[in-house]
BAKOLMAR-767889 format. One record per residue: residue number from 1; residue in three letters; chain; x, y, z of N, C-alpha, C, O in turn. Coordinates in steps of 0.05 Angstrom, whole numbers. Each point is the difference from the previous one (the first is absolute). Last residue first. Layout:
# residues N
  pos  code  unit     n_u     n_v     n_w    ca_u    ca_v    ca_w     c_u     c_v     c_w     o_u     o_v     o_w
  NUM   ALA     A       X       Y       Z       X       Y       Z       X       Y       Z       X       Y       Z
...
***
This chain:
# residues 199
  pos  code  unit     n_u     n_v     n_w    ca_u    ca_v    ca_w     c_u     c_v     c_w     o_u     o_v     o_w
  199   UNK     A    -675     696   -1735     -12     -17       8      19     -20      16     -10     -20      10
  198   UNK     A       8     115     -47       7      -6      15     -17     -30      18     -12       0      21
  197   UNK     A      56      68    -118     -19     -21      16       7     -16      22      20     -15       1
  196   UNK     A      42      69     -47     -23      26      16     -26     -23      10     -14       2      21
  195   UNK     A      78     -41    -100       4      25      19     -22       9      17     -22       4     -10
  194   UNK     A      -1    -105     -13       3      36     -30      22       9      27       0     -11      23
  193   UNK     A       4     -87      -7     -23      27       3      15      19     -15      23       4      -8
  192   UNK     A       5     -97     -11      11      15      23     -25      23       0     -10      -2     -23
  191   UNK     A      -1    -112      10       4      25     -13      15      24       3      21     -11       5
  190   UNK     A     -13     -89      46     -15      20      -7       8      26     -21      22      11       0
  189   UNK     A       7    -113       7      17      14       6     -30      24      -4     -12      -1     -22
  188   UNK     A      -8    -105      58       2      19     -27       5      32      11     -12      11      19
  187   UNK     A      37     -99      51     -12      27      -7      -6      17     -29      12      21      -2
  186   UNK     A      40     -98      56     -12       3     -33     -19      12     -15     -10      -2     -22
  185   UNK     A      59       3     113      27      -5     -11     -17       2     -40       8      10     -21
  184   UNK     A     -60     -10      98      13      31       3      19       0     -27       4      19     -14
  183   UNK     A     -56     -98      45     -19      25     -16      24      28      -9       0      17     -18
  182   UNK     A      37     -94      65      -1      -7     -21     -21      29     -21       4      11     -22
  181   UNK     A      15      -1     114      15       5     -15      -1     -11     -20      12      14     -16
  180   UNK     A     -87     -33      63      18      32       0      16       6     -12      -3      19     -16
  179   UNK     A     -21    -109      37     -20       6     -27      13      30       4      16       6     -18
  178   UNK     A      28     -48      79       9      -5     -23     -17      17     -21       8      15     -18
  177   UNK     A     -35      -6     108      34      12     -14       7      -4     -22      11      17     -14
  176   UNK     A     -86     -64      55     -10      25     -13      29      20      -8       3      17     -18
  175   UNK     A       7     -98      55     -13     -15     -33      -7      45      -9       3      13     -20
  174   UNK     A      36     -27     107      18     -10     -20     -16       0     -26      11       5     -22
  173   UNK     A     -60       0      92       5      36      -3      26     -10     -23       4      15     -19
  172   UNK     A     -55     -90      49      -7      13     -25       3      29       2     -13      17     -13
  171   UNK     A      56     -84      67       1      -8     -22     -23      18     -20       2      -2     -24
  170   UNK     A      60      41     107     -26     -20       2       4      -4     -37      13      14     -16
  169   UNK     A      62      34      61     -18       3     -21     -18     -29       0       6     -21     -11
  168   UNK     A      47      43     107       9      -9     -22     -27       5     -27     -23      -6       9
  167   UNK     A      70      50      88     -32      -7     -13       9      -8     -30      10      16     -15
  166   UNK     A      57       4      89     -22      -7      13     -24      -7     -25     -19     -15       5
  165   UNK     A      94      48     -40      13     -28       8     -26     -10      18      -7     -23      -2
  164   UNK     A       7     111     -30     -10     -24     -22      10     -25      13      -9     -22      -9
  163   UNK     A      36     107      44     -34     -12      14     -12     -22     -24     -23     -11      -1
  162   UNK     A      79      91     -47      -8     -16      34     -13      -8      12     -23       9       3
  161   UNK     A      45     -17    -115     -12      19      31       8      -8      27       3     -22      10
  160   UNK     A       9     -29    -102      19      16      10      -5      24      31      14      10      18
  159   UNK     A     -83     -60     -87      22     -19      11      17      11      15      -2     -12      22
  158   UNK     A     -57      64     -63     -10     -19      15      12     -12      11      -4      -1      24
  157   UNK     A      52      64     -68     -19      20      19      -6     -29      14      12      -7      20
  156   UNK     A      23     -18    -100      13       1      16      -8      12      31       9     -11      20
  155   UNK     A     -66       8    -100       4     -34       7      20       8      29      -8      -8      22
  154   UNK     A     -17      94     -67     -25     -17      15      17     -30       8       2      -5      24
  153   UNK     A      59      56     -76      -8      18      26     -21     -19      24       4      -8      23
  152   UNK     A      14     -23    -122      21     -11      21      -4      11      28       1     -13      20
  151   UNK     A     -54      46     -89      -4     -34       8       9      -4      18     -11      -7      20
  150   UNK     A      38      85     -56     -26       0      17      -8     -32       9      -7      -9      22
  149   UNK     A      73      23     -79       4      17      20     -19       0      24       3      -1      24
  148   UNK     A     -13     -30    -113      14     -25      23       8      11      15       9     -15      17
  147   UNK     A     -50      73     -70     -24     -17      10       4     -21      12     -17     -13      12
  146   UNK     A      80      83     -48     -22       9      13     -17     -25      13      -8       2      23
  145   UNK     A      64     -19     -94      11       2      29      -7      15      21      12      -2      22
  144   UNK     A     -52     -15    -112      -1     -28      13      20       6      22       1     -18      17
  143   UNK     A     -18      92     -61     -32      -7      10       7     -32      17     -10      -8      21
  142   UNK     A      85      52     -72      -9      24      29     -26     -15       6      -6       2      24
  141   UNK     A      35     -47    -100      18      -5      16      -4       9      32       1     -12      22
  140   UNK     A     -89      -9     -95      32      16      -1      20      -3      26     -11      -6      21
  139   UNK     A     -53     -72     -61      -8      26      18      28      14       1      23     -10       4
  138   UNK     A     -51     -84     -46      -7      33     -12       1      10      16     -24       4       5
  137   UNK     A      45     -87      46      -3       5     -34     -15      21       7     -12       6      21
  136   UNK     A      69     -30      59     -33       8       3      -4       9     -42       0      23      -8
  135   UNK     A      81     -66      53     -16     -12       2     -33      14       0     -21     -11       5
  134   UNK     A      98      62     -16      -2     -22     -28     -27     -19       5     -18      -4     -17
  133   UNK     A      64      58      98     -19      16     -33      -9     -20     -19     -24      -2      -5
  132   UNK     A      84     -19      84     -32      -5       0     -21      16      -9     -24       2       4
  131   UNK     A     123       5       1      -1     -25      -8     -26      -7      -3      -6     -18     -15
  130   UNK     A      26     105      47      10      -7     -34     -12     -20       0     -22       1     -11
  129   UNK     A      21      20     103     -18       3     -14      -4     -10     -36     -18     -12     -11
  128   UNK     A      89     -21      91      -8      14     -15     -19       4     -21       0     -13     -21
  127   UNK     A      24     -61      69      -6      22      29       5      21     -22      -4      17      17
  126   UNK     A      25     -97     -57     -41      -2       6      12      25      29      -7      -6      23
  125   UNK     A      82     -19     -73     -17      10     -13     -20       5      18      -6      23       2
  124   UNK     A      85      13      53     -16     -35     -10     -19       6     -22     -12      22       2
  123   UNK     A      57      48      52      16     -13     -29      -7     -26     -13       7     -14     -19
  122   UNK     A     -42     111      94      12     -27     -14       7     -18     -19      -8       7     -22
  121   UNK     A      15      95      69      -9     -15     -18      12     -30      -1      22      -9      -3
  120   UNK     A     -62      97      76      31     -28     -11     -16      -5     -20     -24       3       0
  119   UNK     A     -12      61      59      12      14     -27      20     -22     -12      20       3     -15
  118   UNK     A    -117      -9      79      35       9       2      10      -5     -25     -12     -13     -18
  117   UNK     A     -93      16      46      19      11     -32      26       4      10      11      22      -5
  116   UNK     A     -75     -64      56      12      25       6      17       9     -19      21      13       2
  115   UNK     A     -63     -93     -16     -31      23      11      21      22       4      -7      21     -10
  114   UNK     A      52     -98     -14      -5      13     -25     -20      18      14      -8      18     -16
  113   UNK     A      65     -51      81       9      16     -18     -16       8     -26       6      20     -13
  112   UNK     A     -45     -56      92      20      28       8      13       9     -24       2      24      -6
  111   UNK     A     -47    -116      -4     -25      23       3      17      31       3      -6      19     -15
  110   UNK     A      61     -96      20      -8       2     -26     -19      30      -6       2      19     -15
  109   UNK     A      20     -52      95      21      11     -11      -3      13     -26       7      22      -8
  108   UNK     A     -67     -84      56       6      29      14      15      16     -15      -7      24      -2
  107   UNK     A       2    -116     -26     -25      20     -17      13      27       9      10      18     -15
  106   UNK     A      37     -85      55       9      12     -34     -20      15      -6       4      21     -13
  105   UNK     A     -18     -55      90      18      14       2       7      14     -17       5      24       1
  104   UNK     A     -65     -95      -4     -14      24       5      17      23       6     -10      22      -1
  103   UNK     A      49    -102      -8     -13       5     -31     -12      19       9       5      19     -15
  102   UNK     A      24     -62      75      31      17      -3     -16       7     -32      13      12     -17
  101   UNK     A     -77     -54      71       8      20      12      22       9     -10       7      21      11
  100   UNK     A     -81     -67     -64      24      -8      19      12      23       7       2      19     -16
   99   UNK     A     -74     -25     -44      -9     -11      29      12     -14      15      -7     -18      16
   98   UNK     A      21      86     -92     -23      12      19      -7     -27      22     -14       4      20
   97   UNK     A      59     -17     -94      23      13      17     -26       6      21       0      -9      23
   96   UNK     A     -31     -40     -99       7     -17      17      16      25      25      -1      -7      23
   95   UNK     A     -59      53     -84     -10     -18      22      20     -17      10      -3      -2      24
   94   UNK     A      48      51     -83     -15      14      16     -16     -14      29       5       1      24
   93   UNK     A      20     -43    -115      22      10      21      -9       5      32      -1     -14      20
   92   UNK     A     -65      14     -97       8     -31      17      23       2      30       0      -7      24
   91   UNK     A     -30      79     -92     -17      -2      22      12     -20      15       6       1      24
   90   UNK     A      24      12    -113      13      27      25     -19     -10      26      11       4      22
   89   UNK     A     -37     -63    -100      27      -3       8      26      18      24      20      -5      13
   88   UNK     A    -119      21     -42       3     -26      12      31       3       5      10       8      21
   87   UNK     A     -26      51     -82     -14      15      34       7     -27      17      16       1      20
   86   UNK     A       5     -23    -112      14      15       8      -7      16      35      16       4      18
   85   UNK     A     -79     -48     -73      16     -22      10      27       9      16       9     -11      20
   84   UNK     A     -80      75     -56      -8     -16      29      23     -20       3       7      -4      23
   83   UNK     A      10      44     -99       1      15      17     -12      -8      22      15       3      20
   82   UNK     A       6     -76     -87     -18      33       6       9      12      14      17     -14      12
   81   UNK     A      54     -54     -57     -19       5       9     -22      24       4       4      22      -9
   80   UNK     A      82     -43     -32     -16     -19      -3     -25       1       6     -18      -7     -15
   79   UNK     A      90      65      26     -10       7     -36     -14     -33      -2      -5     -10     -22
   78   UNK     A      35      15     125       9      25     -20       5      -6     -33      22      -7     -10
   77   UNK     A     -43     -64      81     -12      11      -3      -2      25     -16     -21       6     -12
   76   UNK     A      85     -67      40     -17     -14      -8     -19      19      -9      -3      -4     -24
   75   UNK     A      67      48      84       8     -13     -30     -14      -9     -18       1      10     -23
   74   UNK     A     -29       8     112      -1      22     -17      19      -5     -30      -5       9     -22
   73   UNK     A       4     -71      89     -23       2      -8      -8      29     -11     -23       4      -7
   72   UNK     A     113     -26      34     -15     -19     -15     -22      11     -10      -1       9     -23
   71   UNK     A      42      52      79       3       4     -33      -7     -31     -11      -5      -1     -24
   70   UNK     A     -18      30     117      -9      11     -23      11      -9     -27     -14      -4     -20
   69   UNK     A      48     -12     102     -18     -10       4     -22       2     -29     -14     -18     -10
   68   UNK     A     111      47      26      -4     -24     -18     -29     -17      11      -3     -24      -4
   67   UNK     A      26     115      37      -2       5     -28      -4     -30     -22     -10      -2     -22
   66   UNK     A       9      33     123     -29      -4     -14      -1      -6     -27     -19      -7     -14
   65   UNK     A     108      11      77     -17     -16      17     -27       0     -19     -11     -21       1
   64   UNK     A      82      70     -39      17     -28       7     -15     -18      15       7     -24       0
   63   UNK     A     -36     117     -17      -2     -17     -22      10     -20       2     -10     -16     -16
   62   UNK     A      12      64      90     -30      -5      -6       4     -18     -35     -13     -20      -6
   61   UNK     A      87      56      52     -13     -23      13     -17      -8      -4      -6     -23       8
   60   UNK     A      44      94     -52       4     -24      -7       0     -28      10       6     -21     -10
   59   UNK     A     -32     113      43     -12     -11     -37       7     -23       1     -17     -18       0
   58   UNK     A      59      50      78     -38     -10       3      -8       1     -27     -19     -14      -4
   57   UNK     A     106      42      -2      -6     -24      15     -19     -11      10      -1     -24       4
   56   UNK     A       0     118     -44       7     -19     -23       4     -24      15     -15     -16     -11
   55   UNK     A      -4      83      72     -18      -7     -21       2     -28     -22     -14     -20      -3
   54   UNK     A      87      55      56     -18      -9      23     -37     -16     -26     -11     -21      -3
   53   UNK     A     113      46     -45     -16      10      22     -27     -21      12      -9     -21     -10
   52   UNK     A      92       2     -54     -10      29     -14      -9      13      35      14      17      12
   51   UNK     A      15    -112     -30     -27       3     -10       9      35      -3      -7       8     -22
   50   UNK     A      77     -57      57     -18     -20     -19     -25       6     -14     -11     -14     -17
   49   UNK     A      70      83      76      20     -17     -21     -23     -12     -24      -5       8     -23
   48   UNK     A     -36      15      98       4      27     -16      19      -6     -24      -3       6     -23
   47   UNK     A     -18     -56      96     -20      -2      -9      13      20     -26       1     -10     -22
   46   UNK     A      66      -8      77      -3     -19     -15     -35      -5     -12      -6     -20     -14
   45   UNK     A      66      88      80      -4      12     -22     -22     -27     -28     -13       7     -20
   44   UNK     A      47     -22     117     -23      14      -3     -10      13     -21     -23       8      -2
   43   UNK     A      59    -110       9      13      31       5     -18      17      -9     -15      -3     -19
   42   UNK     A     -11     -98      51       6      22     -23      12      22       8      -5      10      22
   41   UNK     A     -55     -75      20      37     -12      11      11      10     -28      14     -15     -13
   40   UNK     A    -113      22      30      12     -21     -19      32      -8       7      13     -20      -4
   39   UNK     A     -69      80      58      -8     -31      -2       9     -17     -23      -3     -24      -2
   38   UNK     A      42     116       6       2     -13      20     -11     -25      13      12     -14      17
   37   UNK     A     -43      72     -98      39     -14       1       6     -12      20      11     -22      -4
   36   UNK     A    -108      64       9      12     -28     -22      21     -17       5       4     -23       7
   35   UNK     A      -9     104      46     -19     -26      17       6     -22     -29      14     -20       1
   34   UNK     A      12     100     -30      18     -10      24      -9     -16       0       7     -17     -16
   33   UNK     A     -73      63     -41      28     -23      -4      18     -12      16       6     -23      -5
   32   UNK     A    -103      37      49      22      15     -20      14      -4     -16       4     -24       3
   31   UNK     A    -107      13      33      24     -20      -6      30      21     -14       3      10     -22
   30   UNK     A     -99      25      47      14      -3      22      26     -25       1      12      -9      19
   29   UNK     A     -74      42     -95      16      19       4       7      -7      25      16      19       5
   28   UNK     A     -60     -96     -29      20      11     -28      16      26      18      23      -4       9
   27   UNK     A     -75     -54      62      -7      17     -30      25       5      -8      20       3      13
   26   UNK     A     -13     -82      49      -4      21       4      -3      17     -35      11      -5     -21
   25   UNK     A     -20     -91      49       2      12      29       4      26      -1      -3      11      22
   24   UNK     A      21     -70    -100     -23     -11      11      -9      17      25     -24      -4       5
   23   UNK     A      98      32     -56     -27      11      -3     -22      -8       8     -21      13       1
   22   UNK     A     115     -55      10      -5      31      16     -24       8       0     -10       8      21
   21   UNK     A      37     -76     -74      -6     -10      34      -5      27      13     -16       6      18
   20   UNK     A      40      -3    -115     -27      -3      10      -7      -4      31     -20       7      13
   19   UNK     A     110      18     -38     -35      28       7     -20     -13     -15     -18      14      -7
   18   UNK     A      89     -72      24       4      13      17     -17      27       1      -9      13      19
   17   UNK     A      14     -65     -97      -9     -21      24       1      15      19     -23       0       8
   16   UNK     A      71      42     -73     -34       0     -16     -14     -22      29     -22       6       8
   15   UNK     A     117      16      -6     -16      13      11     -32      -3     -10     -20       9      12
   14   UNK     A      81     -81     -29     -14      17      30      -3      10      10      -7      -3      24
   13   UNK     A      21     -13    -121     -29     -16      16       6      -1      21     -19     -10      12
   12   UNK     A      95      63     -52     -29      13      -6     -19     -18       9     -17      12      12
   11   UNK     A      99     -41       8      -6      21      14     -28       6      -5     -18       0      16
   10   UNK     A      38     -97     -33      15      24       0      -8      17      11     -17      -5      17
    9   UNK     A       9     -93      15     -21      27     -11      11      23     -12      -4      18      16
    8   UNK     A      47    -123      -2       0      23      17     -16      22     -19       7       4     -24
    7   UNK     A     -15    -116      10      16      29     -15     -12      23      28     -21      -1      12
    6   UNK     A      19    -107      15     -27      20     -11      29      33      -9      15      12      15
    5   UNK     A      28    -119     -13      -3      28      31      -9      13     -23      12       3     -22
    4   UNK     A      -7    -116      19      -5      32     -16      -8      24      22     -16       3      18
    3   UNK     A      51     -98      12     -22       7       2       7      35     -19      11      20      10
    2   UNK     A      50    -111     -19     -12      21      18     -20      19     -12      -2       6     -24
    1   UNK     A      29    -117       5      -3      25     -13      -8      21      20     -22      -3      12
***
C-alpha cells in the first residue's frame, strides 16, 4: 500500500501561514501584502481576492488560531455557569498562549487589533461583543457591552503588551485580574445623578 501524499494547502491557509511566519519577526504595519503573496507563492492580488484586505487576514488568523481555544470551554459554561466560571474560561486561554512563543504572537496581534480599535469585523461568535451580553443576567444590553468592553480592554492590555513575552502574570497578579474583572463584570448597575449633580 503507498504511502498517502499530505493534501496541498490551498491558497487562503498559505497565505494565513505565510503572515503568521511573517509576524513572528516583524509588526503588523511593517508586513505588507506583497511580502504575504509572495511567501505564500500567491498572486499579488490573492490577499484581497480571499479576504477583502490586509486587516481582514490577520482577523481571520486570529480566529482560526484563538477561536477553537475558547469556544469549548466557553460552551460549557455560557447560561451554566457564573460569571467567575465564564472569567475562568476567557482567562485559561490566555494563560496557556502567554507561554508559548507563537501564542504570545497571537496575543500581540490580538492586543493591535482590539486596543487599536481597527475597523475589521469579526465573525466568530465569542470575538463579538453580542455574544457576551447574555452572559451577564439583568443588565441592559449598552451596560453589558460596556463592561465586556472594558473587561476585554484590561485582560488583553495584560496579555497582549509589549514586553509581555519577558514577564509572565505571577500567580497572584492573575488571581487579582480575575477578582477585577469578575467585580467589574457584577458590579450592581449605579443610579444616575440628578442633572446638574456632580458626584
Amino acid at each position: 500500500m503507498a504511502d498517502a501524499v499530505p493534501p496541498v494547502p490551498g491558497t487562503r491557509e498559505r497565505l494565513l501561514a505565510a503572515a503568521e511566519q511573517l509576524l513572528r519577526t516583524a509588526r503588523y504595519d511593517e508586513v505588507s501584502v506583497r511580502a504575504i503573496c509572495t511567501a505564500a507563492g500567491a498572486n499579488p492580488a490573492a490577499v484581497h481576492y480571499h479576504f477583502g484586505s490586509k486587516e481582514a487576514l490577520v482577523a481571520a488568523l486570529l480566529e482560526e488560531r484563538l477561536g477553537p481555544l475558547w469556544a469549548e470551554g466557553l460552551a460549557l459554561t455560557a447560561g451554566h455557569g457564573s460569571v467567575a466560571d465564564v472569567v475562568d474560561a476567557v482567562l485559561a486561554p490566555f494563560v496557556a498562549l502567554a507561554a508559548d512563543p507563537l501564542g504570545r504572537l497571537h496575543l500581540r496581534l490580538l492586543a493591535q487589533f482590539v486596543l487599536g480599535r481597527r475597523g475589521t469585523d469579526f465573525h466568530g461568535r465569542w470575538f463579538r461583543l453580542d455574544s457576551w451580553v447574555g452572559l451577564l443576567p439583568g443588565l441592559d444590553e449598552k451596560i453589558g457591552r460596556r463592561r465586556w468592553m472594558l473587561a476585554f480592554d484590561l485582560i488583553i492590555m495584560r496579555f497582549g503588551e509589549a514586553g509581555a513575552e519577558q514577564r509572565q502574570l505571577s500567580p497572584d497578579m492573575l488571581a487579582t485580574l480575575r477578582r477585577f474583572v469578575v467585580a467589574g463584570l457584577t458590579a450592581p448597575v449605579a443610579e444616575p445623578a440628578p442633572a446638574g449633580d456632580m458626584r
